[in-house]
N, C-alpha and C positions, 0 to 999 in steps of 0.2 A: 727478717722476721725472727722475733725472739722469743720464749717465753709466754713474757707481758700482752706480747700480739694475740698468741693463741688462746691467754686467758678471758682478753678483752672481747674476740669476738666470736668464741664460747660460749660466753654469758650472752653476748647479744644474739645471737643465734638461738638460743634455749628459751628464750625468751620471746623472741619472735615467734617460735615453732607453740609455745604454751598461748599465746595470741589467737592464733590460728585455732587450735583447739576448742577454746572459749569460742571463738566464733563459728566455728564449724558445728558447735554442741547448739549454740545460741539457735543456728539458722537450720537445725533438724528439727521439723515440725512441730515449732512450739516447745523445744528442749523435752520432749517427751523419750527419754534413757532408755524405756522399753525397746523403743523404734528405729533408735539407734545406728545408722550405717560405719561399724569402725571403719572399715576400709576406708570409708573418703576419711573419718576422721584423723585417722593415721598420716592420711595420705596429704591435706593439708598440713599435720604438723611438720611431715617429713620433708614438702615442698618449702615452708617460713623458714625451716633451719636452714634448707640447700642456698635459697636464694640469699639470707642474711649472710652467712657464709661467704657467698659469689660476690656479693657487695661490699665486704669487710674486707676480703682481696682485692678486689676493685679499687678501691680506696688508698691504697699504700701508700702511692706516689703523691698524694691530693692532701694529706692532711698532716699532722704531725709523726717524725719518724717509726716507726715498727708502730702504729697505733690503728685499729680501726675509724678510726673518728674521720671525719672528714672536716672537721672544725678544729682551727690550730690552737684559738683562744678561748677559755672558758667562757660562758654566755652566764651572766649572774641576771635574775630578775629587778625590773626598776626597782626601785626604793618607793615605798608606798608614805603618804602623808602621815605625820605623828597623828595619833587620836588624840581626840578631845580631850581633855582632866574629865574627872569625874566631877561630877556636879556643876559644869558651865552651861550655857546652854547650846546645842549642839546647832541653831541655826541662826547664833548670832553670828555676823561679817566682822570681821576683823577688817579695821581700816589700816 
């Protein structure tokens, strides 16, 4: 583990844990702030970070060297059809 490990799953850790938050705020009564429980608040951020953590070490041996990832190859999204020109009309069929 190097470095780059620790920075990588850092960020996914801080991340996770600000997840949590947002969810834990979401799912107190209507996000009503007065009402408020920080403890559990806390206590979910503090659980998303332990366990992304526990899972970015878990991972070492599974994905690319010193990396949290568990995917060796980048994942890029399809490639979406060109749009129309402007001014064709958008439901004629091309033969």
């Amino acid at each position: 583990m190097d470095l780059t490990f620790w920075k990588l799953a850092l960020e996914r850790a801080t991340k996770t844990a600000i997840q949590a938050v947002v969810l834990a705020i979401g799912a107190a009564q209507g996000a009503n702030l007065f009402a408020l429980d920080v403890k559990n608040v806390l206590g979910a951020a503090v659980a998303g970070f332990a366990v992304s953590l526990l899972t970015s070490l878990a991972s070492l041996n599974f994905g690319p060297k010193d990396s949290p990832c568990l995917i060796s190859e980048p994942v890029t999204p399809a490639s979406l059809p060109a749009a129309p020109e402007i001014g064709s009309d958008p439901f004629e069929v091309n033969k």
